[in-house]
Each structure stands twice: as C-alpha cells, then as structure tokens.
TORTOR-794976 format. One record per residue (C-alpha): residue in one letter; z, y, x. Coordinates in steps of 0.5 Angstrom, whole numbers, plus 500, padded with zeros to 3 digits. Layout:
N
aZYX...
//
This chain:
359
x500500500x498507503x503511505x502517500x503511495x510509499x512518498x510518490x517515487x521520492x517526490x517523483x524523484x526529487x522533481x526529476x532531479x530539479x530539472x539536472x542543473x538545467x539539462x546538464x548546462x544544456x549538455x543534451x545526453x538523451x535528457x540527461x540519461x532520461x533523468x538518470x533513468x527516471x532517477x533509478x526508477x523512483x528510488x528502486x520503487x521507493x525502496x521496494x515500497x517501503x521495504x515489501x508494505x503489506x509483506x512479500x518475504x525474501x527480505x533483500x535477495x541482493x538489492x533483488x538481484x541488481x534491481x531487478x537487472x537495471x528495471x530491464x535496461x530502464x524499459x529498453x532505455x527510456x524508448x531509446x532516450x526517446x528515440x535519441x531525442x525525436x532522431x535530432x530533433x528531426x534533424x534540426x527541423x530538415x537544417x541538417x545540424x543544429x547541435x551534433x557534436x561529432x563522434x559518430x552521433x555522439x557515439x549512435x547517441x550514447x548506444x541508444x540511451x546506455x549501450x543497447x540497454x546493457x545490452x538486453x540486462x545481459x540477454x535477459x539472462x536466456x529468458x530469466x527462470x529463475x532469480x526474480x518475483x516478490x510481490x506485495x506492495x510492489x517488491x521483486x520484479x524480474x523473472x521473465x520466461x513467457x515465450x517467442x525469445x522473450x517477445x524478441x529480447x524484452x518486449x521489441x526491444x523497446x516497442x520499436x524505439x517507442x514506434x521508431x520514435x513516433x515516426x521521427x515526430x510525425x515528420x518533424x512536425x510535418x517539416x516545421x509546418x512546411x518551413x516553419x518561417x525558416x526554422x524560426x530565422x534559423x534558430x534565431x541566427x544560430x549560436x545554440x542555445x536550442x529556442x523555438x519555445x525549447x524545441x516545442x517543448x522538446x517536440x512535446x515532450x518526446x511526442x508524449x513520451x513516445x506515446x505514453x511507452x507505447x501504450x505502457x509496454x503494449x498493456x504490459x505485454x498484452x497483459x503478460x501474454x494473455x493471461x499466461x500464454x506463451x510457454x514452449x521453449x525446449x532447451x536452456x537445461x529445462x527453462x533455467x531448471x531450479x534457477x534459484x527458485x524465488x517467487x513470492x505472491x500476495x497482490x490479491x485476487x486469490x492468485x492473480x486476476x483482477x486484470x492483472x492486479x490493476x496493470x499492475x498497479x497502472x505501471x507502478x505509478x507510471x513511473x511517477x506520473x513520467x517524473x511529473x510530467x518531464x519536470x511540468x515541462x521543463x522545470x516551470x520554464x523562465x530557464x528553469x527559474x534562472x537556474x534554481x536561483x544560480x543553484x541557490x546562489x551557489x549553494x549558499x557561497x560554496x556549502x554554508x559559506x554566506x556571500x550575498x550582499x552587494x548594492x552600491x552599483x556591484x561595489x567595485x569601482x576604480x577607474x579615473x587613470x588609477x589616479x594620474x599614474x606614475x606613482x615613481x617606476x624607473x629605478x626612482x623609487x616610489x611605487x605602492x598605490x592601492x588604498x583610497x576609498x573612502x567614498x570619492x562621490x560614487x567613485x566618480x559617478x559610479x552611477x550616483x545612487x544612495x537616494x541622489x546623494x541623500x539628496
//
C-alpha cells in the first residue's frame, strides 16, 4: 500500500479531532460519539497500514483480537449515532423540544450511540469462527461465520438504523418545509445554541451520512454473500470448531476476486473520506473558526505559558469612586489604597486611545 494510503487514516483522524472543541461546548452526544467512533476508526486502520504494508504475517495477535472487536461495534454505532442524531432533529422541527436533557432521551441516546454496539461485540462471538483475518495491506478483519444468525446480529443490526435514519429525515424536511417560518422564529426565540444554519448542516449531514451507511453496509453484504453464499448452520461445536485458527491471505486476484478486492478497498477508504466530510461540514464554519482561536489561546496560556499582550483599551481600568473613598476606617487608622497609576490621562478617559493622546 503506497505511503499516501498509510497517512490518509491519520490525516482523517487529525481532521476529526479538529471538530472536538467545538462539538463538546455544544454537548451533543451522537457528534461526539460520531468523533469517538471515526476516531478509533482512523487509527486501527492507520496502524494496520502501516504494520501489514506488503505483508499478512501474524505480527500482533493482541492488537488483532481487540481491534477487530471495536471494528464490529463501529459499524453498529456509526448507524446508530445517525439515527440519534435524524430521531432529534426530528423532534425540534415537529416543536417537541429544542435540547433534550431528560434522563430518559438521554439514556435511549447513549443506547443508540454505545449500548447496542457492545451489545453486538458480545454477540459476535455466535458467529465468529475463529480468531479473526489477515489481509495484505489491509490488516486483521474479523472473522464472521456467513450464515442466517450472521445476516440478523451483524448485518441488520446496522442497515435498520441507517434506514430508521433516512425515514427520520424524510419527514423532518417535509415538516420544515411546511412550517419553515416558525421554525426560524422558534429558534431565534429559544435559548439553545442550535441556529437555523447549524440544524441545516445537522440535516445535511445525517441526511449524508444515513445514505453513505446505507450504501456501504448493503455493498459490504452483497459482496459478503454473493460471492460465498450462506454457510448451514449446524451446532456451536461445528462453527467454532479450530476456533483458534488465524487466517492470513494475500490481497491478489489469485485468491479472491476482482469484485471482491475493490470492495474491499472502497470500505477501507470510506472511513477516511467520512472524516473529511464530518470536518467539511462542520470544522470550516465561523463557530469553528472562534473555536480554533479559543483552543490557540488556551494552548499558549495553560501548555507553553505566554499570555497575549493586552492593548490599551484591555488595560484594567480603576473607577472615579477609587479616588474619593474614605481613606480612614472606623477604628481611626489610616487605610492602605492600591497604588496610583502612572498614566492618569487614560485612567480618566478610559476610551482616550495612543493616537488621540500623541495628538
């Protein structure tokens, strides 16, 4: 795999984790578990890159094994953050809430983005094999057992949100357009920090992203079980029979189809080409912008310790009353009075800049 290959997970992930400051201000849980997600997705790819280049030895059997766990719960939680994302934003357009903060929607959040994908990286193990794949450039994949149980824990479990998804923006849209002018006042009204131009992009973006997994995990199966077929399933004892076995394969058309090696390749770099598009929307914004130079500003104070030099309108400015306090308390004593700037002309005209008094 050329080196540009090995950098696009990094850069995919450096460009998700632009957005972070941004989304965590916000405190929206299905973008922040969208970045968590992506995230782990660019640097498992990354890695494997750069450790199986031109190879498919069993170099990390570990890494393997917990990799190739959090890639199953990645393609159920992607769907699911999605899902999260189209079921609130439904919600807000039909003037049921503008910011959910009850436990319950909460909680049904937080199932959607994390609870049903462990919940599937513990399943898995009915239809796993054996311990996980190797492919050439690509790294270990998991091991799924083709058959009817895998179609229901695997492959449903994250075509439904995607479609749930889908169906959540359809009638979003079709309720913005027929109260579009109310949904503007609303949210200029409303106390949240959600604009009209941040829910387009919202809408935009799960609308894309429902897609894009749609299409994705329907090639991915397609390709799984058309090339293969479904295998019979029999008994535990005969599907996890030699469950230890590590299979390891070169990317090459001697072993696997033409049709197969280019899926393959297409759902490696979609993972990348997600992380560009979650930043395009949201990390080019003004928000955005403020953001990055917040993040500077605390970077520079907090990690290298330099403080920004203030101008003459930021100098802190003492007040007229300062002056004509009492400057002897009760007891007769003489009180201690904060020292007397030495620039009096700005102190009384606070507004007074350097040109108007080098004037």
């Amino acid at each position: 795999m050329p080196s540009a290959s090995q950098a696009a997970p990094f850069v995919g992930l450096v460009l998700i984790l632009l957005t972070l400051p941004h989304h965590w201000r916000v405190k929206n849980i299905a973008t922040l578990s969208i970045i968590a997600w992506l995230s782990a997705y660019n640097l498992i790819f990354g890695v494997n890159a750069i450790i199986w280049d031109g190879n498919f030895e069993n170099r990390a059997p570990v890494w393997c094994d917990i990799v190739t766990k959090i890639k199953i719960g990645a393609d159920v939680a992607l769907p699911g953050c999605v899902l999260c994302m189209a079921k609130r934003l439904n919600r807000i357009a039909y003037g049921l809430e503008m910011s959910p903060s009850g436990w319950r929607h909460r909680m049904l959040d937080f199932l959607l983005c994390w609870g049903f994908a462990f919940l599937v990286m513990a399943l898995h193990i009915i239809v796993q094999g054996h311990r996980f794949d190797i492919l050439e450039n690509i790294g270990c994949i998991p091991a799924v057992y083709t058959s009817w149980p895998s179609i229901i824990i695997l492959d449903l479990s994250g075509l439904i949100p995607a479609i749930l998804a889908l169906v959540f923006c359809g009638l979003t849209l079709l309720k913005l357009y027929r109260r579009r002018v109310a949904f503007r006042i609303a949210l200029r009204n409303t106390q949240s920090s959600l604009t009209p131009s941040r829910f387009i992009r919202l809408m935009i973006m799960t609308f894309f992203l429902g897609t894009w997994s749609t299409v994705l995990i329907s090639v991915s199966t397609y390709n799984e079980y058309y090339e293969t077929g479904l295998d019979p399933w029999t008994s535990w004892a005969d599907v996890h029979f030699h469950f230890s076995y590590i299979g390891q394969y070169p990317l090459s058309e001697d072993v696997f189809p033409p049709s197969v090696i280019r899926c393959t390749y297409v759902l490696w770099a979609a993972i990348p080409l997600s992380s560009l598009s979650f930043f395009l929307f949201f990390g080019v914004g003004k928000d955005a912008m403020k953001d990055y130079r917040a993040s500077a500003d605390w970077i520079r104070r907090n990690i290298f310790r330099k403080r920004r030099p203030l101008s003459v309108s930021e100098e802190p400015i003492h007040s007229f009353p300062q002056f004509f306090e009492d400057t002897v308390d009760d007891g007769g004593r003489e009180k201690s009075l904060p020292p007397t700037p030495l620039t009096p002309l700005i102190i009384v005209y606070p507004r007074v800049s350097v040109v108007d008094l080098a004037a």
